[in-house]
N, C-alpha and C positions, 0 to 999 in steps of 0.2 A: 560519302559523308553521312547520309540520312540512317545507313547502314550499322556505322559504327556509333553514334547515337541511341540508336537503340538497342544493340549488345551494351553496351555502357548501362543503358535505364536496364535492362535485364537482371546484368550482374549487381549492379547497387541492390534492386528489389526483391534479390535473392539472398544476399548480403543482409539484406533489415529482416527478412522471415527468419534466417536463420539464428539473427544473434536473439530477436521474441521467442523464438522456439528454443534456446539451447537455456530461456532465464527462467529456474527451474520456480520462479514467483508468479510468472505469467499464468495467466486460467483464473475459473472461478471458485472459490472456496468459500465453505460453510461451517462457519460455528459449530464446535464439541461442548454444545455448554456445558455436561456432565464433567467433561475432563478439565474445564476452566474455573479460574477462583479472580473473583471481580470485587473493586474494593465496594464500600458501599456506597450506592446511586449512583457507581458506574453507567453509562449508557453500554449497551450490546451490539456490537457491528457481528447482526447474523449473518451475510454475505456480503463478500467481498472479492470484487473484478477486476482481474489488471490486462487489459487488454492492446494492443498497436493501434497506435492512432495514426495522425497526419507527420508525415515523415518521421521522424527516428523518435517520436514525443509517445508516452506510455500512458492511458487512459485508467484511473482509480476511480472504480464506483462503489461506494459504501450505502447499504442499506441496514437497518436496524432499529431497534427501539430507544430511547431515552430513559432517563430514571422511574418515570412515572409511565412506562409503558406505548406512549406514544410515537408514532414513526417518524425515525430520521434516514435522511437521503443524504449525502455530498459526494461529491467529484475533484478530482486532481485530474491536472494534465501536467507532464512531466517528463524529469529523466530520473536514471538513478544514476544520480552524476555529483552528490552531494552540494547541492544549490537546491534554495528555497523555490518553490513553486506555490503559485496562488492554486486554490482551491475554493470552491463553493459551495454552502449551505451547511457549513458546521460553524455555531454558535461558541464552539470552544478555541477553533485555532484558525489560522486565514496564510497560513503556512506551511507546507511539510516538505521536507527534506529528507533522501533516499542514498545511504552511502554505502555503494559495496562493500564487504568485508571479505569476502569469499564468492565462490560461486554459490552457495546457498545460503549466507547471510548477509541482512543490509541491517545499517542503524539507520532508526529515524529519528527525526527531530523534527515539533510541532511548536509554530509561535503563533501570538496576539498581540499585535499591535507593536513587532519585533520583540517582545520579550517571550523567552524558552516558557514553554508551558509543559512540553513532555518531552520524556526522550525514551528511547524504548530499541528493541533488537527481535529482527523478524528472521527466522531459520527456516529453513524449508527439508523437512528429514532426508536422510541418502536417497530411501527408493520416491521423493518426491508426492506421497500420498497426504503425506500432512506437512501441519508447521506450527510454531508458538509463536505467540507474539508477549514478550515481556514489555510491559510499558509503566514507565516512573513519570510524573510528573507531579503539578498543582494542581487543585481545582481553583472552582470562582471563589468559591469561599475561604480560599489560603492554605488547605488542608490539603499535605501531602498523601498521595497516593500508590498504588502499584498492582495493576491486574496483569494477571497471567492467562493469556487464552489461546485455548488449541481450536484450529479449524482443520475438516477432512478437503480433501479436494476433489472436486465434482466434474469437473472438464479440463 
């Protein structure tokens, strides 16, 4: 019994590395500011971590500066399963949502206070080196938006 239990816990925790490893999104990536176009007072998510967390849930760490240059942090814990997840420490949205489209594209969607604030389409290139993030939305101030940003990928 104890036996087959943990062939069981084996296969399952083989099962989770592989499907992390085969989601060509997972690792950490870095800002191409050169190759990106940000509307103005965009804030800048210079790195960016999706890493396995606690059982089959996907860990989003965002660091980067604000309009006025100063540091911002947030975190998602999550699926890409296109359902809302709460997230911490971003002042713009208390939401984001991850929808396969492909194996190397997902749509997100970001809310405040349940109304859409962004939506945007993250690709990850064939040979997996880079990826664009398009993203449309509001700001605070009513003024529609649209940055386009490339990150290399570093691990």
């Amino acid at each position: 019994m104890n036996r087959t239990i943990l062939v069981t816990l084996a296969l399952l925790l083989t099962a989770t590395a592989t499907t992390f490893a085969a989601n060509p999104l997972m690792g950490t990536w870095k800002l191409n500011e050169g190759k990106s176009k940000f509307a103005p007072g965009a804030a800048k998510n210079t790195l960016v971590t999706y890493a396995p967390a606690k059982g089959d849930m996907i860990k989003c760490t965002v660091d980067g500066v604000d309009k006025d240059g100063k540091p911002i942090h947030w975190t998602w814990l999550g699926r890409f399963d296109g359902k809302p997840y709460q997230l911490k420490g971003s002042p713009s949205f208390d939401t984001l949502t991850y929808k396969p489209v492909n194996d190397r594209t997902n749509n997100t969607t970001a809310t405040k206070a349940g109304k859409v604030v962004m939506t945007g389409t993250i690709t990850v290139a064939k040979d997996g080196k880079s990826r664009v993030v398009t993203l449309m939305g509001t700001d605070a101030k009513g003024k529609k938006f649209t940055d386009v940003t490339y990150y290399d990928k570093q691990r």
